[in-house]
C-alpha positions as CSV (number, residue, x, y, z in Angstrom):
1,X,73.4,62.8,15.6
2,X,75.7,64.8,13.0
3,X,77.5,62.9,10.8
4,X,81.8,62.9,10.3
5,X,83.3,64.2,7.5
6,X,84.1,61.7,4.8
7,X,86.3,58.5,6.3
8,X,86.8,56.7,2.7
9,X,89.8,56.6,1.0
10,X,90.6,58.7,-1.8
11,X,90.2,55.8,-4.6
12,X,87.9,53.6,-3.5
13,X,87.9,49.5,-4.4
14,X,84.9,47.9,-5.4
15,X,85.6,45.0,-3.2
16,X,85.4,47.5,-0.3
17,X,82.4,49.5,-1.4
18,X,80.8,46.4,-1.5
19,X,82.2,44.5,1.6
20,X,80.7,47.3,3.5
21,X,76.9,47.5,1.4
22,X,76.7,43.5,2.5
23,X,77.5,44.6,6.2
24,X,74.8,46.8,6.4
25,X,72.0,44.8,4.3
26,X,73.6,41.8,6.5
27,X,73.1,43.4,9.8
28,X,69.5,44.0,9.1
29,X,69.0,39.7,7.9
30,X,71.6,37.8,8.6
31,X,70.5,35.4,5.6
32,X,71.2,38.4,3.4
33,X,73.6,36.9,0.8
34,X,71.8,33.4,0.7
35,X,68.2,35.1,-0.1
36,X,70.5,37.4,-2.5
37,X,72.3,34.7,-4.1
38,X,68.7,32.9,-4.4
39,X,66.9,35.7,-6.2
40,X,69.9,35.8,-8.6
41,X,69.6,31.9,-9.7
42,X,66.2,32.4,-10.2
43,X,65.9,35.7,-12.6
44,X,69.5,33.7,-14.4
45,X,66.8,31.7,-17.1
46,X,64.3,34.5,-17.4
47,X,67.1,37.0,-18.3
48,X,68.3,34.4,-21.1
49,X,64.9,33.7,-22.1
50,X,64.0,37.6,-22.6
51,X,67.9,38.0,-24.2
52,X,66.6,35.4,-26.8
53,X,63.2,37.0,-27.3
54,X,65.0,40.1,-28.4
55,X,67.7,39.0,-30.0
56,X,65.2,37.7,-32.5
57,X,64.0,40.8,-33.2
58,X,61.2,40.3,-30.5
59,X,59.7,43.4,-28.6
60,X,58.6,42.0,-25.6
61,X,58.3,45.8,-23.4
62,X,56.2,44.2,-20.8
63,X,58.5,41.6,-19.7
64,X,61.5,44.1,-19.9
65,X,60.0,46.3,-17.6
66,X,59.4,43.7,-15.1
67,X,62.7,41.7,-15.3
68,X,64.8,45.3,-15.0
69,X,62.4,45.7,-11.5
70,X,63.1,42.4,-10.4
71,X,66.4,42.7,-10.8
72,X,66.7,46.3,-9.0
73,X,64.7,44.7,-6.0
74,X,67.4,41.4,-5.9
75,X,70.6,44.1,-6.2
76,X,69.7,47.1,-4.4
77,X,67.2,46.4,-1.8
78,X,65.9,43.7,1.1
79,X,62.3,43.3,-0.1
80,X,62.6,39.6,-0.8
81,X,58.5,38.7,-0.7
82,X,58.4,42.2,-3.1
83,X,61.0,40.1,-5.6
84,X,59.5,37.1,-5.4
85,X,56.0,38.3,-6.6
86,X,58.1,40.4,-9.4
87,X,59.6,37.1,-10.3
88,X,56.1,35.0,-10.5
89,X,54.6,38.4,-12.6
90,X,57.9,38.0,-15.2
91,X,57.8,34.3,-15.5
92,X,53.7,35.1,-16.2
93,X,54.5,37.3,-19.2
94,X,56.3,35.5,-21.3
95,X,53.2,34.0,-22.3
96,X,51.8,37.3,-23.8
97,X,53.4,37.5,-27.1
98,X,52.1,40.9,-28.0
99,X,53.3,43.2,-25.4
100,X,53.3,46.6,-28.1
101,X,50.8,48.3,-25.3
102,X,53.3,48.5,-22.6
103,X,55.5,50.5,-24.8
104,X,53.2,53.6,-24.7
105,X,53.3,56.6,-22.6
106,X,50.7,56.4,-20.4
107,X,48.1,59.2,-18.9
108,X,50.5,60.4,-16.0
109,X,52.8,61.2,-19.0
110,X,55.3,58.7,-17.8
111,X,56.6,55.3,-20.2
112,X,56.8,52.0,-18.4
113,X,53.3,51.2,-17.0
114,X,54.5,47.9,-15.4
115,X,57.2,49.9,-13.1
116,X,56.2,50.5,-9.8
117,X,59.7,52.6,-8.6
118,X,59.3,56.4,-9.9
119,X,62.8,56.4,-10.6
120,X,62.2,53.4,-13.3
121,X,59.2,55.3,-14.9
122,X,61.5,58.4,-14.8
123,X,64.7,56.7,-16.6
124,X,62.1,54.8,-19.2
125,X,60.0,58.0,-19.8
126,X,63.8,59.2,-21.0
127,X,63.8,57.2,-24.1
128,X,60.4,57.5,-24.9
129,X,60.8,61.3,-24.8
130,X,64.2,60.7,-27.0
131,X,61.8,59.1,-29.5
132,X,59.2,62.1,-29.5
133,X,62.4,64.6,-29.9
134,X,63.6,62.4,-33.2
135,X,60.5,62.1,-34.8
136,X,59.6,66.0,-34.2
137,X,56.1,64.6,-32.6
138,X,54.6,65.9,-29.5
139,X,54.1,63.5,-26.4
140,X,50.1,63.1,-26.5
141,X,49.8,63.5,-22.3
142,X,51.1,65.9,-20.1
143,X,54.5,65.0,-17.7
144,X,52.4,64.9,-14.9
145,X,54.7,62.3,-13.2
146,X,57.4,64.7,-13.0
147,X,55.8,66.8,-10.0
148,X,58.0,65.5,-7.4
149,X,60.8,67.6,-9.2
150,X,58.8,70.9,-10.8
151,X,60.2,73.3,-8.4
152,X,64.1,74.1,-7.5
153,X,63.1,73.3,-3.6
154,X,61.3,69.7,-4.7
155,X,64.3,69.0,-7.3
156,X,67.0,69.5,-4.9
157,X,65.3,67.9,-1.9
158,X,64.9,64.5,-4.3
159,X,68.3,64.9,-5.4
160,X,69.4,65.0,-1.9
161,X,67.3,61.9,-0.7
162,X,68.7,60.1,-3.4
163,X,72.4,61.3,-3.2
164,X,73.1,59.3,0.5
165,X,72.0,56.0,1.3
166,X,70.9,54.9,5.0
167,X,71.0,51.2,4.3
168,X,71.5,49.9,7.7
169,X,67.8,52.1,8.6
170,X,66.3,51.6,5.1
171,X,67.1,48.3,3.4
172,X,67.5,50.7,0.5
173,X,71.0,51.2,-1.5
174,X,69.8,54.2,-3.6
175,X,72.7,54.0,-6.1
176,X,70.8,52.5,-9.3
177,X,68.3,55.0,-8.6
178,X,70.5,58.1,-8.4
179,X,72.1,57.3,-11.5
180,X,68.7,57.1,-13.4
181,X,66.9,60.4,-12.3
182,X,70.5,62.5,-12.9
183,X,70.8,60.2,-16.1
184,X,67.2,61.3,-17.7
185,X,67.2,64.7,-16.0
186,X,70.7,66.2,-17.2
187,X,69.7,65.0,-20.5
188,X,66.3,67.0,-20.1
189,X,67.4,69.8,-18.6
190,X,71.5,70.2,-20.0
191,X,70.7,69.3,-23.9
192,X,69.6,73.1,-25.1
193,X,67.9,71.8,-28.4
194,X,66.4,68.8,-26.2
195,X,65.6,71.2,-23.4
196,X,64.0,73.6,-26.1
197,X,61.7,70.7,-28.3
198,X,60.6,70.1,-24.5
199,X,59.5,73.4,-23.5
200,X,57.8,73.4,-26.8
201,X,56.3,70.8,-26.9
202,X,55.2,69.2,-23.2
203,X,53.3,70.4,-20.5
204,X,53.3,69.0,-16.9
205,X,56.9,70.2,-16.2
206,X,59.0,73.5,-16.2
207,X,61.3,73.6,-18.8
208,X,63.2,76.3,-18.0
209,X,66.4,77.8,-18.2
210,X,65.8,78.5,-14.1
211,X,65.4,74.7,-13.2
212,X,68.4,73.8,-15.5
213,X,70.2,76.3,-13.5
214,X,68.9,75.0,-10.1
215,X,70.0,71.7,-11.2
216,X,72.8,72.1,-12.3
217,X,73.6,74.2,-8.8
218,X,72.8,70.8,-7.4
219,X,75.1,69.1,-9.6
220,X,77.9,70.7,-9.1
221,X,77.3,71.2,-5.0
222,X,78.4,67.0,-5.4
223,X,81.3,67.0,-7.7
224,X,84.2,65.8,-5.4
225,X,86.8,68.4,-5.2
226,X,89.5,65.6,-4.5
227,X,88.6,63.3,-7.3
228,X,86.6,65.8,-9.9
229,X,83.9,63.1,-10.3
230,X,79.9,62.0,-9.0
231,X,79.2,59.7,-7.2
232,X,76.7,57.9,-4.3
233,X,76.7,58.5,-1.4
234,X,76.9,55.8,1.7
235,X,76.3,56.5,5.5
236,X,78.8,54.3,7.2
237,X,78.9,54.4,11.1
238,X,79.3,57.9,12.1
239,X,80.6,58.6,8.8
240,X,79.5,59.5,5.1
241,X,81.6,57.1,2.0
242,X,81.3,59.0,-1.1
243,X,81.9,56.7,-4.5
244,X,83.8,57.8,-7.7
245,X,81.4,57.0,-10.0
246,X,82.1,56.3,-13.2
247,X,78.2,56.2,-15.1
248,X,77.2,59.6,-13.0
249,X,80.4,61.4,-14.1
250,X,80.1,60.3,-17.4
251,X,76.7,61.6,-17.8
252,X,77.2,64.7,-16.6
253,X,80.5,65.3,-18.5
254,X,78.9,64.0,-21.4
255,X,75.2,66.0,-21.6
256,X,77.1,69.5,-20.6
257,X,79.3,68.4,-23.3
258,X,83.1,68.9,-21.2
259,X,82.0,72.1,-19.7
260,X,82.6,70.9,-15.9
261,X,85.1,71.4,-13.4
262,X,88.1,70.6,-11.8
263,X,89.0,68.5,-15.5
264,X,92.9,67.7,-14.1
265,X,91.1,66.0,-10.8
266,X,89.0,63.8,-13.6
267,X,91.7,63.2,-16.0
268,X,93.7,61.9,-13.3
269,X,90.9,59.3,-11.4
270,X,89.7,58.4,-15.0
271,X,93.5,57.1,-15.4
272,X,94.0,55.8,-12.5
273,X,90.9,53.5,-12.3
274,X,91.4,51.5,-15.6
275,X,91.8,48.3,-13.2
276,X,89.4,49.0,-11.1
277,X,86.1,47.5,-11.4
278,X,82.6,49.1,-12.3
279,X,81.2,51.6,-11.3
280,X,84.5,52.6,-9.6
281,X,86.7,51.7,-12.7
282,X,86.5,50.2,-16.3
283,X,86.0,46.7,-15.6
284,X,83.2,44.4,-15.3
285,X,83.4,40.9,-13.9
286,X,87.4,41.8,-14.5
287,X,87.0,42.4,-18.0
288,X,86.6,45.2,-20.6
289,X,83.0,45.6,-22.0
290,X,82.1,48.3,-24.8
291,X,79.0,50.1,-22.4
292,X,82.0,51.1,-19.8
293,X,84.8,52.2,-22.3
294,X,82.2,54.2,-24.5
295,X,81.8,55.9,-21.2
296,X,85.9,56.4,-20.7
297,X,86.7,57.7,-24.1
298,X,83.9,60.0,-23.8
299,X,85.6,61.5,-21.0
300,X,88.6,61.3,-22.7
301,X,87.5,63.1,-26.0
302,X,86.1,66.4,-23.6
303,X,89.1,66.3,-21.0
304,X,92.2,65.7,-24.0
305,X,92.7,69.2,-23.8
306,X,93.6,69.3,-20.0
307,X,95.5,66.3,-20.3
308,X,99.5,66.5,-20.0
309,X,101.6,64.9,-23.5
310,X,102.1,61.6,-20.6
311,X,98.3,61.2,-19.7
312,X,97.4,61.9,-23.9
313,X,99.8,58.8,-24.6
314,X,98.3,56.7,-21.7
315,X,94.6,57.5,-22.6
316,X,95.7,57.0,-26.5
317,X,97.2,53.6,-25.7
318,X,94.1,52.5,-23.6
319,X,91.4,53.8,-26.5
320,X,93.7,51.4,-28.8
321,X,92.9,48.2,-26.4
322,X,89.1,49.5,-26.5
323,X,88.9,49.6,-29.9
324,X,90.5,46.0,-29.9
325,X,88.4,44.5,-27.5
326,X,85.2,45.7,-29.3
327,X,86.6,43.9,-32.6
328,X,87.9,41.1,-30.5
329,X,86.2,37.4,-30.4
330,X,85.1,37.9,-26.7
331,X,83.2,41.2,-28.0
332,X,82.1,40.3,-31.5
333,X,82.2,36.4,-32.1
334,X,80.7,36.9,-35.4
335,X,81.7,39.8,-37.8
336,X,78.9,42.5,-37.2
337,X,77.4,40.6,-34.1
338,X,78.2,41.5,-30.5
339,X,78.2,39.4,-28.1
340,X,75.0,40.7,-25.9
341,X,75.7,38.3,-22.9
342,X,76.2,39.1,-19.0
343,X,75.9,42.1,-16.3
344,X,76.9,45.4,-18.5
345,X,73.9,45.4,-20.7
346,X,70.1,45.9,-20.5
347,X,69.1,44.0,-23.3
348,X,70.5,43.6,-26.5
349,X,69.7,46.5,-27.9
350,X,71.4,48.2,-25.7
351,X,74.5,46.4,-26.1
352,X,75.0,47.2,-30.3
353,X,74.0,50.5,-29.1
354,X,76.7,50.8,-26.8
355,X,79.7,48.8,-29.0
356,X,78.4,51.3,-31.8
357,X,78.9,54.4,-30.2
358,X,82.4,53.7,-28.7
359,X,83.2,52.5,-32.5
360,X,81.4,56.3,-33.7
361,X,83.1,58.3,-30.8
362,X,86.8,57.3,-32.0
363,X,86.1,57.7,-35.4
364,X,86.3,54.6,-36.5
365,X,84.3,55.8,-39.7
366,X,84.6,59.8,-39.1
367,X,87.6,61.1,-39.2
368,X,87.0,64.8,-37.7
369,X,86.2,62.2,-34.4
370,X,90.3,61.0,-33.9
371,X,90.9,63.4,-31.5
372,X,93.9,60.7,-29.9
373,X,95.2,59.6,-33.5
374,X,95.9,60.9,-36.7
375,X,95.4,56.7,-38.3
376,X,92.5,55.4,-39.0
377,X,92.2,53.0,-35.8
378,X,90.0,50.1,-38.0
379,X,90.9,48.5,-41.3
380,X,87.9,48.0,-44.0
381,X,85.8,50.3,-41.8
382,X,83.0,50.0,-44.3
383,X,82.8,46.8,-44.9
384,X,82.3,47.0,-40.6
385,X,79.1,49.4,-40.6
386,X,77.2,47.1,-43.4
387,X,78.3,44.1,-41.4
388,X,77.0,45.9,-38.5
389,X,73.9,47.0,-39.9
390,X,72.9,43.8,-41.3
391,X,72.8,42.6,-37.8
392,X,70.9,45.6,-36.6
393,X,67.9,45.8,-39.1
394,X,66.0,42.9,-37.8
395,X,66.3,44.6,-34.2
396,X,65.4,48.0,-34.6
397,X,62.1,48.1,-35.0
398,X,61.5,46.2,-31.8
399,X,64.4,48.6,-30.0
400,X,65.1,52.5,-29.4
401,X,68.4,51.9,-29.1
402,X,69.1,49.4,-31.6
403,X,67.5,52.1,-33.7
404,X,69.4,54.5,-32.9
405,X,72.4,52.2,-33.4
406,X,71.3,51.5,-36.8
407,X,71.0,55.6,-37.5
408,X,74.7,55.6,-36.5
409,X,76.3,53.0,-38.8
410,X,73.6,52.9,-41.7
411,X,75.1,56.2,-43.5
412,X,79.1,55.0,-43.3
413,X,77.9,51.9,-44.9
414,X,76.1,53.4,-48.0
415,X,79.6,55.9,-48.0
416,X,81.7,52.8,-47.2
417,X,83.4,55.2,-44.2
418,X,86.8,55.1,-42.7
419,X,88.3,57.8,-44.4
């Protein structure tokens, strides 16, 4: 049976978006939200446990892997005896205290050998590959676990299967998983010099300027003409809901570096969702957090010039509160230590990484960054980076991101920044 056209509202709420993804998973168990809310008390210790692992500067890979799995299969599927069996495997490897082998690319060229989900392997493989391109060194195995995607006909029909979840036929919301592949393959294939050191230097995969093209073709065939942003997809009834995502527009704003379209249709939803929450808005759990506004004033920076002098003084005033926040007790509780706690981070890594690069991106220490202000928007900026980095060091070796975190703010504190 065809499908309507799209029945959501132009803006959508969270609350709603939601409402209707606990229908659907409901209608196929009625004990849904109990077996849910179950699986959530149970992976609460082991995400504190693995939080204080690497918050002492522990790299525990293995266990990372598996807890980000288990917590996909609680969130964003029905598979309860799959989670459960996760569960038992992540309380199991806590007990392995070197875990350095599960942080390796393995033979099928992918990172992550404890994933099971290609889309996991695909948005770990990301990093690894990140490390490869920084360290000018060539991945030792060929991307051989990138052949679902090595031809514009299999890219765009994985795209599309991923783009519109059936959850009511599948037990599958395929949001978390859209996200990742478009997150790890517009950096791959819309980052020229990443794009290039690929080509260069991997097999397995064409790196092309062709399957850029034919993704970005792809891309931009789901850019919403009313709201200028990305987003998941939902069959609903006889109807399709299509999200205003706020991670997948970000990401492609970001790696094709502003050059998107319809700029006064994204100025105007970024705007108007600052009290909206995630990924539909800025807020999580009601609240700022640094991962989400990183994400805004990036859109920002590349949309200021389409902005109007009244949407420059609101998006000014709102990067003000960001920059608060992330200096604020409920973000940074100690001076130089972020407070790594709750839903919008990873693992602790990623949350300095994240608090870092909103500080970087509003020139907090550069000044050629203050595209909204011509003042320095933090006092004793230097003194901030070497507060920061003494925080970092014992993290980074154990961390990508708190690596590249520590790249960011190391240099400002040897120049004491913030001019």
């Amino acid at each position: 049976m065809s499908q309507a056209p799209l029945q959501s509202p132009l803006l959508l709420d969270a609350g709603d978006v939601e409402a209707m993804i606990v229908r659907q998973f409901t209608a196929r168990d009625p004990a849904y939200l109990a077996k849910q809310a179950a699986a959530t008390a149970a992976l609460a210790p082991m995400e504190a446990r693995l939080a204080a692992f690497q918050q002492a500067g522990n790299d525990v890979p293995a266990s990372d892997q598996l807890f980000i799995e288990a917590e996909w299969l609680a969130n964003y599927t029905d598979q309860w005896p799959r989670f459960e069996a996760q569960a038992a495997r992540l309380a199991a490897s806590f007990a392995d205290p070197n875990q350095d082998w599960a942080g390796a690319q393995q033979s099928d060229g992918a990172w992550g050998p404890l994933f099971t989900e290609w889309f996991e392997k695909v948005d770990a493989s990301i990093t690894g590959l990140n490390a490869c391109w920084s360290a000018d060194s060539k991945p030792p195995y060929a991307l051989d676990f990138l052949t679902r995607v090595d031809t514009p006909d299999k890219l765009a029909a994985e795209l599309a299967r991923l783009q519109t979840s059936d959850i009511l036929r599948t037990g599958l919301d395929q949001r978390d998983a859209l996200g990742a592949v478009q997150a790890a393959l517009s950096q791959m294939l819309l980052k020229p010099k990443f794009l290039a050191f690929l080509a260069a230097n991997t097999t397995g995969f064409p790196f092309t300027q062709a399957m850029a093209d034919a993704y970005w073709d792809c891309l931009r065939a789901t850019q919403s003409s009313e709201t200028g942003y990305w987003g998941a997809w939902f069959v609903d009834g006889e109807g399709v809901v299509k999200t205003h995502d706020l991670s997948l527009t970000f990401h492609t704003i970001s790696y094709r570096k502003g050059a998107v379209d319809l700029w006064p249709q994204i100025v105007a939803t970024t705007l108007a969702t600052r009290n909206m929450t995630y990924p539909y808005g800025w807020l999580t759990d009601g609240r700022m957090n640094n991962h989400n506004n990183y994400d805004v004033a990036t859109i920002f920076r590349y949309g200021w010039p389409a902005m109007s002098a009244d949407q420059r003084s609101q998006a000014a005033a709102a990067i003000q509160d960001m920059v608060a926040y992330a200096l604020s007790p409920e973000s940074m509780p100690e001076y130089g230590a972020f407070q790594c706690s709750g839903r919008a981070f990873s693992s602790v890594g990623d949350c300095y990484y994240f608090a870092v690069t909103l500080l970087n991106a509003v020139g907090t220490w550069d000044p050629s960054l203050r595209f909204w202000t011509d003042a320095p928007p933090v006092p004793n900026a230097g003194a901030l980076a070497c507060a920061i980095k003494a925080k970092l060091e014992p993290l980074a070796a154990g961390s990508p991101s708190a690596a590249d975190a520590l790249s960011i703010v190391a240099p400002y504190c040897a120049a004491g920044g913030g001019g």
